[in-house]
N, C-alpha and C positions, 0 to 999 in steps of 0.2 A: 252414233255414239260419239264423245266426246273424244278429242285428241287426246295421247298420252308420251305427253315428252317425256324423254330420254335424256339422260347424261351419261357416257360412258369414257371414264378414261381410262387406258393402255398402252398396249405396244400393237395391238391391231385393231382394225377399225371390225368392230363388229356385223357391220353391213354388209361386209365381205366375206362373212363367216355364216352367220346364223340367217335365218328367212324369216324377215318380221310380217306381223301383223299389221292390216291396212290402215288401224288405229294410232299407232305406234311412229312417233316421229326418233330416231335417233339423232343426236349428234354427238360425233366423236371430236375429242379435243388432246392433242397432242401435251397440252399445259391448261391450267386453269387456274388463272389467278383475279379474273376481273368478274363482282358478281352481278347478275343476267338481272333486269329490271322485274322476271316475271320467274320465278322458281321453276326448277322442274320437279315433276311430278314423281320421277323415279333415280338413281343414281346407282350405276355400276362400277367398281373400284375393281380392275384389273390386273393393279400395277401400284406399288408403294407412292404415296404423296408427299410431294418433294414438301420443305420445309413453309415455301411462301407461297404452296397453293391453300393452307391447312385453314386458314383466315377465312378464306375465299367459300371451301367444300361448306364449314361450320356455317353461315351466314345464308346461302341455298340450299344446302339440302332440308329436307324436313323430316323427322322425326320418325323412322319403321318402315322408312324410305331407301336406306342404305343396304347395298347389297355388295359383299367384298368375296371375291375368289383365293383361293390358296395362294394367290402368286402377292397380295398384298403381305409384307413384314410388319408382328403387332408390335413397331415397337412404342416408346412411351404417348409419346403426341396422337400415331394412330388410335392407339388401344383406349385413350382419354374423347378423340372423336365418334369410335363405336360405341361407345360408352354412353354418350353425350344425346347420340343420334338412334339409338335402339338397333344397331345394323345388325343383321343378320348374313349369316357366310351359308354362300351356293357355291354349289359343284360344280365342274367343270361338265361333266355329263350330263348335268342336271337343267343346263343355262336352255339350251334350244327348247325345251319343251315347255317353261317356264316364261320364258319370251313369247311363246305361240300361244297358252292355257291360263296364265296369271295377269300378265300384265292391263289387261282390260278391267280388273279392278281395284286400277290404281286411277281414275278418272280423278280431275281434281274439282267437280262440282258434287256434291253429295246433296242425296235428294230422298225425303220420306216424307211419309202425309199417313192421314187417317180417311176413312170414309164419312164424308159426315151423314149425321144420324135421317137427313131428312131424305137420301138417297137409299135408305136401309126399306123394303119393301117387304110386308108380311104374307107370305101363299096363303090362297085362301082356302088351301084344301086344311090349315088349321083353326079349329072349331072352339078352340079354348077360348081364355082370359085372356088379354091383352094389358100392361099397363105399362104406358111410356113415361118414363123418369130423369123427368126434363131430359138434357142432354148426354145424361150419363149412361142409361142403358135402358132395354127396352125386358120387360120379363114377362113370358107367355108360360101359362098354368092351364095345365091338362093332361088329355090324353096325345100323345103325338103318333099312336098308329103301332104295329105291331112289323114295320120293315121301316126302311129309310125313305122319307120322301121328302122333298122341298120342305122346307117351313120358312125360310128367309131368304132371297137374294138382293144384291147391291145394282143398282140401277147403271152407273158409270163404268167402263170400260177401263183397264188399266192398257194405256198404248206403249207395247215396246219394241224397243227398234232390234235389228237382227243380230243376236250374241247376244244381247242383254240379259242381265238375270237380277230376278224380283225375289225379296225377302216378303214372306208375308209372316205376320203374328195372330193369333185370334184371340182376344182378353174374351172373357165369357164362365160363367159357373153353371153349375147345375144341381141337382139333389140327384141322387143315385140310381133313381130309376129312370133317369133319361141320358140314351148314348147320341153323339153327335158326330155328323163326319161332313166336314168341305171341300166341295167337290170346284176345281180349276176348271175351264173348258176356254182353250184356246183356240181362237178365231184367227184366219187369214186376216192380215191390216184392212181396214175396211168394210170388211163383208159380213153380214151378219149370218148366214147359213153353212160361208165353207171352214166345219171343223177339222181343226189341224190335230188336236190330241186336249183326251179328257180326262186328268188324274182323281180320283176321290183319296182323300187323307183321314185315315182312322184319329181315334184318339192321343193312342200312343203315340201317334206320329206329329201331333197337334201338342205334345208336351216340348219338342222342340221347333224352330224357325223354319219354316216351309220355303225353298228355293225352285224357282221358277224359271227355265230359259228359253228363249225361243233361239232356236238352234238358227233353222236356216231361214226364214223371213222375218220381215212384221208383223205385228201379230197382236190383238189384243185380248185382255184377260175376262171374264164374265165366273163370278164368284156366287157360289149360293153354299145355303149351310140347311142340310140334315138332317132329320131327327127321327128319333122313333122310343117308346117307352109309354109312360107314366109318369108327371110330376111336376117340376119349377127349372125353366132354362132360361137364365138373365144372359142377352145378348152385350155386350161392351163397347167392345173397339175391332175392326181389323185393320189395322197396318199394313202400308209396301210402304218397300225402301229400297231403292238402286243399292244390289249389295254388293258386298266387298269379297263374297268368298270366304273363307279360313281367316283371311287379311284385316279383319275385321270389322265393326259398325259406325255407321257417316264417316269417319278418317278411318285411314291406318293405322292397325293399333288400337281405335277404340274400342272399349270394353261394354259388357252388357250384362249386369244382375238383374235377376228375377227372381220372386216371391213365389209362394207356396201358392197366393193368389193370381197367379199371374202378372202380375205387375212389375214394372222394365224399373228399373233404373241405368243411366250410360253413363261411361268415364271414361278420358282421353287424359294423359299425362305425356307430356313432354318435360324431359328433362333439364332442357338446355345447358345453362351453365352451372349444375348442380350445386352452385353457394346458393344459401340463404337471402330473401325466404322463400318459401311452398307458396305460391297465390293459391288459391283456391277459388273458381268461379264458376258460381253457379248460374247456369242460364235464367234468364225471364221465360215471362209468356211467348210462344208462340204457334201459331197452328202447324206451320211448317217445322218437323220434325227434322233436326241435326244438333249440333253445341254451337253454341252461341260465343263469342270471345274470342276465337280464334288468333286471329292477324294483329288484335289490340294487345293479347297477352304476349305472344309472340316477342314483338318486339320490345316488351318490357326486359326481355334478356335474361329474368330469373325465372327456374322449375316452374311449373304449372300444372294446375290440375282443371278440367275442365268437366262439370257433372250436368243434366240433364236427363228431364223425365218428362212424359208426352202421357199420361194419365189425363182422362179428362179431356175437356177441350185443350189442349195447347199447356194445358201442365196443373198439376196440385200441390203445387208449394211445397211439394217435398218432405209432405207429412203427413202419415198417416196408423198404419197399426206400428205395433213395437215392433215387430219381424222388419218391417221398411224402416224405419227410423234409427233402428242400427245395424241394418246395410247401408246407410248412408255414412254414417260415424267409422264404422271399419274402412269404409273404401277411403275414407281421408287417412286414418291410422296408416292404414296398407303404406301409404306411397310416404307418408312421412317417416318412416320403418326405412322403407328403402334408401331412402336420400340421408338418413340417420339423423333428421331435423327434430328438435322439441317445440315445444306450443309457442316460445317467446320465436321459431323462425315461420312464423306460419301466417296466412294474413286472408281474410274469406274476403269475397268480395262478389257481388252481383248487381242486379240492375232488376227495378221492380221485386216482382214474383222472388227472383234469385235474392235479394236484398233481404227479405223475408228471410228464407233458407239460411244466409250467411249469419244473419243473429241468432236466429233459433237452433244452428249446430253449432256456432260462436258456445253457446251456454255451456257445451259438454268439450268444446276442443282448446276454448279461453284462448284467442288468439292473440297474436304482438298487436293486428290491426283488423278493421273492418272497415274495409272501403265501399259506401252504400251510396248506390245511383234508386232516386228516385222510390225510397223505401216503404215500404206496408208491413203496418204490425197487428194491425187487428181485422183479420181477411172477415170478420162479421161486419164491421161498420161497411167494409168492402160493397157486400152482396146487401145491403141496407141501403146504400145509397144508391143500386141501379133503378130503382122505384121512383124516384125523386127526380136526383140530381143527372143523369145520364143512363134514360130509360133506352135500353138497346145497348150499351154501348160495350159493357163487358157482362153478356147472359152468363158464361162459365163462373163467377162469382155465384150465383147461386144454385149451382150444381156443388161448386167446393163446400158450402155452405150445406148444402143436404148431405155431402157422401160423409162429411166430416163430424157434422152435428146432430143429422138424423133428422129433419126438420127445417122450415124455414121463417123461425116464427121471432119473438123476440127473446124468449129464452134459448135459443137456437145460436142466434147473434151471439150475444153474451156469453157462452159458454165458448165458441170459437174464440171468440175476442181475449177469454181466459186461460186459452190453451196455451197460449203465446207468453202473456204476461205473466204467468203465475213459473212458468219457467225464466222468463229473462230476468224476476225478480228477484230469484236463488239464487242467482249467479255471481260471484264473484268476479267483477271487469277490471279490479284495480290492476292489472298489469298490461292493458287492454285502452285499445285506442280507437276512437271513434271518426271516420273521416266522412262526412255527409255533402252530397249535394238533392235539394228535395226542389218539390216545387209549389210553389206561392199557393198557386189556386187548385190544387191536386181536387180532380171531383173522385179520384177513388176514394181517399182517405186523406180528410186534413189534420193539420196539425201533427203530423209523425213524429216532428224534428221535438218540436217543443214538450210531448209527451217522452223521448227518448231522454232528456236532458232531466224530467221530474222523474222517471224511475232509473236515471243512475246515482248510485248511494254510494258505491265503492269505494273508498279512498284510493288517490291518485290516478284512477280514471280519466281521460282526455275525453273532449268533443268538439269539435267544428265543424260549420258544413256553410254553404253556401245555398241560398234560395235563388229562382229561377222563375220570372214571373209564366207562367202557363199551366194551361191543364198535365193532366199524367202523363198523355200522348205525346206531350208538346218538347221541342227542342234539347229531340234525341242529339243531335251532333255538338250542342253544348255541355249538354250533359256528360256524353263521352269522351269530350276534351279535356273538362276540367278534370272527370276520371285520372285519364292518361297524363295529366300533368300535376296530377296530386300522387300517383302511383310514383312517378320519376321523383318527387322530392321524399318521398317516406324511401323509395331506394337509397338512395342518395344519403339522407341525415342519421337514418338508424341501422344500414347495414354497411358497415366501414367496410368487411370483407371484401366488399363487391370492387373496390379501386382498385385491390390485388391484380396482376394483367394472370392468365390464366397459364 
């Protein structure tokens, strides 16, 4: 397992006190003023923080990270740091145990994935219907038997190391006559015969996040799923995820909504320097499951909000029944509520897939700005041009394209292609600013820029953006430069607050 540095400052070195864990690097520091090239991962406050360490703590520690004892005094500067930082106050009683049981999931690589669909294996002791829907799920229709037996397991092993603990999820429906249960079976590292321990998880217990440890080896995972009844069981997704415990999902802190249909949406906010504005960034595409933006918003130095969703291959644009479409819109609301920000301090911003997202809840939140890396607005031209122009190259387009439209045909297109526009057409952007960088030869979808520019009608609307000659994939680290340097001037010119020193 991954190291998990420590920062403790006090009046005793904690090393001499408490018995850590083999994972667990402490260093104690008598003062701390100068900040570490590499964050630590945790932060222990013992002891009040002198005046010219306060610069220093703000700038390393991260965010749900901070952990303060009785003995720190809140007075203004601290109480504006806990504030700042999400810190949370632990007992004196409470420290040894918490040291020994918590801090292993505070690791600072976070890590999830899905299984993909071509490792998903059907028992053949099931006699039914079969029909696989493309990459989105797979649904078997029939009789499943009168007890539980096999009907599915996942071919791949989940390997994990000793302490480790796995989050798993099961996306999946069914009709009412058929019950499901997944059943765990833990393998010795390596071996395929010696079983260490075999759990079966009912329903009920499949309505929340399945945690998994292997206590005292390594140890690998071997998943199968269940069934027994009468009727229609649409297989999905199952998820692991290196988890965090109580602590919450990929960060600290991170939050996790789910739908009546099972479907995740995640959010991380970090406060920082609570002036204006709220970024808001929604992740792109990607297979590998965490928030995207991290270390880029960060350092932007104002509030953030951080959202991502793993539906589908690697994501669904962030749009789909009205139950999810405003779990999206509240979870933005929520944190602009908290920070007491209105729509002119708020600013969406993502990259691809996210770029998408940021216009289309732009329409309902009418932000100061939309800062758009690499934008798609009509995800049907999308999954239209994998035929053509880049056969292979993104299949999950026309999965988005069937979960969303029903279809893959041309009225299929066209109706996705209007989900989009028929909303960002409504919208009133005049108080709204558009800051673009796209690129030349985009084989997902050309012309973005030049169609964004024909359906803004607003009065006093802005647009600019910069082109970038490449495909979609192409010259990521340009792209998120000019990001990061078109972010620092819209700081800069339209939120004077920010000069204020804190």
């Amino acid at each position: 397992m991954d190291e998990v540095r420590i920062l403790q400052l006090g009046e005793e070195d904690w090393r001499n006190i408490y018995a850590l864990p083999e994972i667990v690097r402490l260093d104690y520091v008598c003062r701390f003023v100068d900040v570490p090239n590499k964050p630590y991962d945790m932060c222990f406050l013992d002891r009040t923080p002198m005046e010219d360490e306060m610069e220093a703590l703000y700038q390393t520690v991260k965010a749900y990270t901070l952990f303060v004892t009785g003995r720190v005094k809140q007075k203004e500067g601290i109480a504006w740091l806990c504030k700042s930082k999400k810190a949370q106050y632990i007992a004196k009683e409470d420290i040894q145990r918490f040291l020994l049981e918590e801090t292993r999931y505070y690791f600072s690589k976070p890590h999830g994935e899905k299984f993909w669909f071509q490792n998903l294996t059907i028992s053949r002791n099931f006699q039914g219907a079969i029909q696989w829907n493309g990459n989105y799920n797979v649904t078997l229709t029939g009789g499943f038997g009168e007890n539980f037996f096999q009907t599915v397991f996942w071919r791949n092993h989940i390997v994990m190391q000793k302490g480790q603990v796995i989050d798993l999820w099961l996306e999946y429906d069914k009709t009412p006559g058929v019950s499901v249960a997944l059943t765990v079976t833990q393998l010795a590292g390596g071996s395929m015969a010696d079983i260490l321990k075999r759990q079966e998880f009912k329903e009920s217990e499949l309505e929340q996040v399945i945690s998994v440890e292997s206590e005292k080896v390594n140890s690998d995972l071997f998943l199968s799923l269940s069934a027994k009844g009468i009727g229609e069981l649409r297989i999905i997704a199952l998820h692991y995820r290196n988890s965090r415990g109580k602590h919450g999902y990929f960060l600290p802190g991170g939050e996790r909504y789910v739908t009546t249909k099972r479907e995740e949406l995640f959010a991380y906010f970090d406060p920082r320097d609570m002036k204006p504005p709220l970024n808001v960034f929604f992740s792109g595409w990607e297979i590998t499951e965490n928030f995207q933006g991290y270390n880029l918003n960060r350092k932007l130095g104002c509030p953030f909000l951080l959202l991502t969703e793993h539906r589908l291959m690697g994501g669904g644009f962030y749009v789909g029944s009205t139950e999810y479409e405003k779990l999206v819109t509240s979870v933005i609301e929520k944190y602009m509520k908290e920070l007491g920000f209105s729509q002119e301090q708020v600013v969406l911003s993502g990259l691809s897939m996210g770029a998408y997202a940021s216009m289309y809840y732009g329409c309902d939140i009418r932000p100061h700005a939309l800062v758009l890396m690499k934008p798609l607005a009509g995800i049907g031209n999308v999954a239209a041009n994998e035929k053509h122009f880049r056969p292979g190259g993104y299949p999950t387009s026309l999965d988005v394209l069937q979960y969303q439209s029903g279809g893959t045909d041309k009225e299929a297109v066209r109706k996705l292609n209007n989900k989009f526009w028929k909303k960002f057409d409504s919208a009133d952007w005049g108080k709204s600013k558009f800051i673009v960088t796209y690129m030349i030869e985009d084989d997902f979808e050309s012309g973005v820029y030049d169609d964004l520019i024909s359906h803004l009608h607003s009065e006093g609307v802005q647009i600019y953006g910069k082109g970038i000659h490449g495909r979609h994939g192409d010259s990521q680290k340009a792209a998120a430069n000019w990001f990061s340097r078109q972010f620092q001037k819209l700081l800069k010119e339209d939120f004077f607050e920010r000069n204020e020193k804190r």
